[in-house]
N, C-alpha and C positions, 0 to 999 in steps of 0.2 A: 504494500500500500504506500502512497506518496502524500503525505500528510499535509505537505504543502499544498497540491494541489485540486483544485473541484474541479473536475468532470461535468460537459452538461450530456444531462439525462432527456432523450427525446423522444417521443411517440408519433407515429403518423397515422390518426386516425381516420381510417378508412375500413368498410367492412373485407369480406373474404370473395366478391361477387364481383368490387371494383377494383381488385390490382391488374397491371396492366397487360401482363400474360395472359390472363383471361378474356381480354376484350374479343379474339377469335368467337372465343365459344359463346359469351355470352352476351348477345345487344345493351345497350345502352338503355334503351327503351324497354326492358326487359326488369331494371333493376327493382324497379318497387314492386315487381312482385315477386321478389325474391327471399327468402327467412333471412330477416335481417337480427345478426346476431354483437353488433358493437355494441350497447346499450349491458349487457349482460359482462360482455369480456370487460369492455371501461371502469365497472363496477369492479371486480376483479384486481385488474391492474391499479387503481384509485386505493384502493384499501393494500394492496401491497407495497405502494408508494410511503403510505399511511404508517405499516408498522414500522419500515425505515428509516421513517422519519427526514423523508427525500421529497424533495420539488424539481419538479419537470418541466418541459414545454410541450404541449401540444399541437401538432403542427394538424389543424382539421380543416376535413371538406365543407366547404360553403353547406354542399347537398346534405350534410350528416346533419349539421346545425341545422338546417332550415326543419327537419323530419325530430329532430330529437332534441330542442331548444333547452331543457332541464339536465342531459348532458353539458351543455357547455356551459350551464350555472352552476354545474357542480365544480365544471374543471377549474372556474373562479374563484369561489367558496372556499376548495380546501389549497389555496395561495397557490397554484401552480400559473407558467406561463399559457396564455392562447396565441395561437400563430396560425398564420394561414397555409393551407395545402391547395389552394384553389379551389374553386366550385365543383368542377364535377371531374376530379381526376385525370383531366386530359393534358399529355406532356405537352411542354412548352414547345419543343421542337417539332410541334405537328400543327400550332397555332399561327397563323399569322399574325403581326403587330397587334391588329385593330385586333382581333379575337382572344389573344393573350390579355392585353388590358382590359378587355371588358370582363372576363374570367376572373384575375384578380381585385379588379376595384370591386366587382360585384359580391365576392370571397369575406374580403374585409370590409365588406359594410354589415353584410348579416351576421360577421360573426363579434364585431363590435356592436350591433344592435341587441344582439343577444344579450351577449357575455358583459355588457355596460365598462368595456375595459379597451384600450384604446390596443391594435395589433397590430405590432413591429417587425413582427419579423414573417417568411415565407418559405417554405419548401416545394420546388418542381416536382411536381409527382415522377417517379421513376428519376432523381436527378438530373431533369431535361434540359438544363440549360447547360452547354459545350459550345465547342469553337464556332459552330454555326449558328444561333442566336443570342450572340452576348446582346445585341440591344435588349434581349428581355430585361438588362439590369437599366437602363434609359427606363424601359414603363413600371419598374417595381419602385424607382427612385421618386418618377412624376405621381405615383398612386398614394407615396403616403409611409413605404415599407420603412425601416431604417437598417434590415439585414436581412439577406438570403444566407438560405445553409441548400443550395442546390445543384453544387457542382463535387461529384465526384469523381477523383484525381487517378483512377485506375483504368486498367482494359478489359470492356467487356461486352459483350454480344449486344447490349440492351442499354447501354448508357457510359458515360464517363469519358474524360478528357485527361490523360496523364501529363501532358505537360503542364497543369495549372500550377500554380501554390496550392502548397499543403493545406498550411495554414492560413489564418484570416486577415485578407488583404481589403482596402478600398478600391470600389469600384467607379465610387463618383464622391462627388463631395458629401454627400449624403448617406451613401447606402455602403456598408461591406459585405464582402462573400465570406460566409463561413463552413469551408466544405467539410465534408465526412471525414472523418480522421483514416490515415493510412501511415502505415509504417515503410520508412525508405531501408531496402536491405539490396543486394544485389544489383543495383545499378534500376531498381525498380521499385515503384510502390504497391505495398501489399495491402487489404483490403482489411482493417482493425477494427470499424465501427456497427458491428451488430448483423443485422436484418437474416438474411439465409445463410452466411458464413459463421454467426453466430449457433444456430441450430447444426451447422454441417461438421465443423470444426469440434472437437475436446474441449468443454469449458477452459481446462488448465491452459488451451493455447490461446483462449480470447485474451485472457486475463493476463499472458505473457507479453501478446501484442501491446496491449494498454501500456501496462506497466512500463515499456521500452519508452512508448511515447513519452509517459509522464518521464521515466529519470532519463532518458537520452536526448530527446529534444526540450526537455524543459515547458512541455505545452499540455492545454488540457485537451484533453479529447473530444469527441461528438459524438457519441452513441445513438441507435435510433430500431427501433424495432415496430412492429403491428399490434393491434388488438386480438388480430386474427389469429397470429402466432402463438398465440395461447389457450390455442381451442381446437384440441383433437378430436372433437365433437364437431364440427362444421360440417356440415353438406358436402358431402363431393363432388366435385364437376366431371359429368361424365365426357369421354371421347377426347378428355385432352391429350396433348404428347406428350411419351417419356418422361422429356427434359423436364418438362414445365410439370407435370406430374410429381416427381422426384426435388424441383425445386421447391414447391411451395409446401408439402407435407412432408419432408425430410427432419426428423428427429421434433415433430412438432408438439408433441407428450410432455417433453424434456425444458421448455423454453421456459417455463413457470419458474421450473426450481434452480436451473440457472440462473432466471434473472435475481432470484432472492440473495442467490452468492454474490452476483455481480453486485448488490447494495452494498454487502457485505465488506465486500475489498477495497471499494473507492468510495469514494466522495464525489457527491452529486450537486448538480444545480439545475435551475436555469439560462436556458442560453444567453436571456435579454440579462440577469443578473451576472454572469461571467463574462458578458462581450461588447457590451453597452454603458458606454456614461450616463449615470441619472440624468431621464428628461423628465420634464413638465408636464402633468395630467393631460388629457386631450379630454373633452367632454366625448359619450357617446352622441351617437346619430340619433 
């Protein structure tokens, strides 16, 4: 453990119906009739949060809030961050300018209408923003954000940009990126911060990644996991591939009792609280 330093602790709340692997199998138009199971897992993770004695950020969908508005007064209530994931899950790198801003500004109106709390920060659903739409950080900056955590610095099938900074740079006079955390080892960065590599990986080696971060780069981390990930219980989607079969319910039983170690070993926060200078109340909308 690195006592010196906190860790922020992140969730991206989204159900098991809306991650992006899915979108093949399951229409969009599809999703409210689907057994919606966040409500149940938040509960869950809120009270795990709870015994720890740990504050997090919420990075949540416009669409979750607008369906489940007593969620997002709890996630106020019991002192954790809200943050925006966008409206309705769709990467940035599939939206045009005008479609992207209207996404997020619409994200962070209902979820500060809600939550009566003003939201700073945002996450690209699937870490969509890379070399080919940095302007998204122009419309996160003009909407109001004061920090993305949406760029991930690896290589992979589905997202991320390894040349970026690791760690959290400005992007404008206004906004900084604060990407997923990754460990540089081999002339490469390795992927340290949660979600499926969390579940695929040996607890002992998530917990080895971190740890290098904290004492070898002197930095805190960015952890980030689902709701859904903690629910072996979910529906199954029939007819999907393999891969994506294998990726999303891979050791998905196991995610609970790790994360209660991972409280264990570090030291947590919030993002806005670890990466932000106090600002000024903002009234709700």
């Amino acid at each position: 453990m690195s006592p010196g330093i906190r860790n922020a602790l992140t969730i991206d709340v989204e159900d098991y119906f809306q991650v992006s692997a899915f979108a093949p199998y399951i229409a969009r138009g599809d999703w409210d009739g689907r057994e919606c199971r966040v409500e149940r897992n938040m509960a869950r993770i809120l009270d795990l949060l709870d015994a720890g004695d740990t504050k997090a950020t919420f990075f949540t969908l416009g669409w979750i809030a607008e369906r489940y508005p007593a969620l997002v007064r709890e996630i106020v209530a019991r002192g954790h961050e809200l943050a925006s994931h966008g409206y309705g899950h769709q990467r940035a790198s599939d939206l045009s300018r005008e479609a992207f801003s209207n996404d997020i500004e619409s994200a962070k109106r209902i979820l500060e209408d809600i939550g009566g709390v003003p939201v700073q920060g945002y996450r690209a659903p699937s870490f969509s923003i890379g070399a080919g739409n940095l302007w998204a950080f122009e419309c996160l900056a003009r909407a109001g954000y004061r920090y993305s955590s949406s760029i991930y610095p690896i290589r992979h099938d589905h997202y991320g940009m390894p040349d970026a900074p690791r760690f959290a740079h400005p992007v404008s006079d206004t906004l900084i990126e604060i990407p997923v955390t990754t460990l540089r080892a081999f002339n490469r960065n390795w992927p340290s911060s949660g979600g499926g590599y969390f579940r695929l990986l040996p607890y002992a080696c998530s917990r080895w990644l971190l740890r290098r971060v904290n004492a070898g780069d002197r930095q805190a981390a960015i952890f980030y996991f689902h709701p859904w990930e903690i629910d072996p219980e979910q529906p199954r989607i029939p007819g999907i591939d393999a891969k994506t079969r294998f990726r999303h319910y891979v050791n998905i039983g196991r995610t609970e009792h790790r994360l209660t170690q991972l409280l264990r070993d570090f030291r947590w926060g919030r993002m806005d609280e670890i990466f932000l200078a106090p600002a000024p109340s903002v009234a709700a909308h």
